[in-house]
N, C-alpha and C positions, 0 to 999 in steps of 0.2 A: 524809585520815582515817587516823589511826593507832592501832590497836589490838594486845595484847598477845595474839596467840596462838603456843598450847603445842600441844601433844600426848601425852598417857600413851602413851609405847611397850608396846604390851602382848607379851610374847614368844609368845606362841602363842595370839591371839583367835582361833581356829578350836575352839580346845580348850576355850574358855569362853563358856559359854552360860548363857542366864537364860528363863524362863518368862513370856513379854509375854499380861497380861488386857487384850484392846480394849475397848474400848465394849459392844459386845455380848457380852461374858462369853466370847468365844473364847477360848480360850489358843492359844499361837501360842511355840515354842522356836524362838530368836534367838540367834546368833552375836555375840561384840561383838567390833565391828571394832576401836574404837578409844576413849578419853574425850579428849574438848578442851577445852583450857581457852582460852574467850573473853571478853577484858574481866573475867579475874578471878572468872566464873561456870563450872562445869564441866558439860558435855554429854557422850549418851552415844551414839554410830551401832551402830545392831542391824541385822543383818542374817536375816532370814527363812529357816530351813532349809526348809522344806515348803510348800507350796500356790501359791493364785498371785501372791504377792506375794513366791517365793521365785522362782517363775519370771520375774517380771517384774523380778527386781534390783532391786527396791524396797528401801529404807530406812527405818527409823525411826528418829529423830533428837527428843530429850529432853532436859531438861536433868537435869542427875544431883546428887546429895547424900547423902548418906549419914547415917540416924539416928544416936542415942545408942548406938543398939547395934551400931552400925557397919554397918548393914544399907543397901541402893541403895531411893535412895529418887528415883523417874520422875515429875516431872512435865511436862506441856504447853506447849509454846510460842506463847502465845497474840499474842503481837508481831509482825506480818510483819517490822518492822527488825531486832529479834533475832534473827529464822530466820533472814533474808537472808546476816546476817552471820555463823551457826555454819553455814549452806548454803557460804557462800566457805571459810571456815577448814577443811570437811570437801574440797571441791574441791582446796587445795593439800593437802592431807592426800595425796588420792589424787593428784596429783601428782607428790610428794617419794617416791610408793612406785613408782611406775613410773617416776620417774628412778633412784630407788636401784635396783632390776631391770635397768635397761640398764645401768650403771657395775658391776654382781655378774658380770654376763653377757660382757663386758671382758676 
């Protein structure tokens, strides 16, 4: 199975954050970790500053696009095959970052 994944290097996702509305009208300020690009579609991993889904290193994972006005535009991954596969692509994600940490660390 061969697929084309990327990754947006972002230089400082700690320092950008975006305002995630759940289901139930929470709002919930996120972290982006990173955008990947899978199969040519682009997704977005958030990371949760506060509560317990900040506590529990939890992740939200989206697929991402951007309107006409250049604005992020979130929606749902309603595909298990597609999770499956931007779940792998975020995996070596974090992988390529804690081998780059051990080779910095050198």
């Amino acid at each position: 199975m061969a697929d084309n994944n990327e990754n947006m290097e972002l230089e400082n996702p700690e320092d950008i954050t975006m305002i995630l509305t759940l289901d139930n009208n929470e709002e919930l300020e996120c972290s982006i970790i990173t955008i990947l690009e899978v199969e040519e579609k682009e997704y977005i991993v958030l990371l949760p500053l506060e509560g317990e889904e900040a506590e529990e290193g939890e992740v939200f994972i989206y697929r991402y696009e951007e309107n006409e006005a250049g604005e992020p535009v979130l929606n749902n991954i309603e595909n298990d095959e597609e999770f499956e596969k931007v779940s792998d692509a975020f995996d070596e994600y974090l992988d390529e970052q804690e081998y780059d940490e051990l080779i910095s660390e050198e």
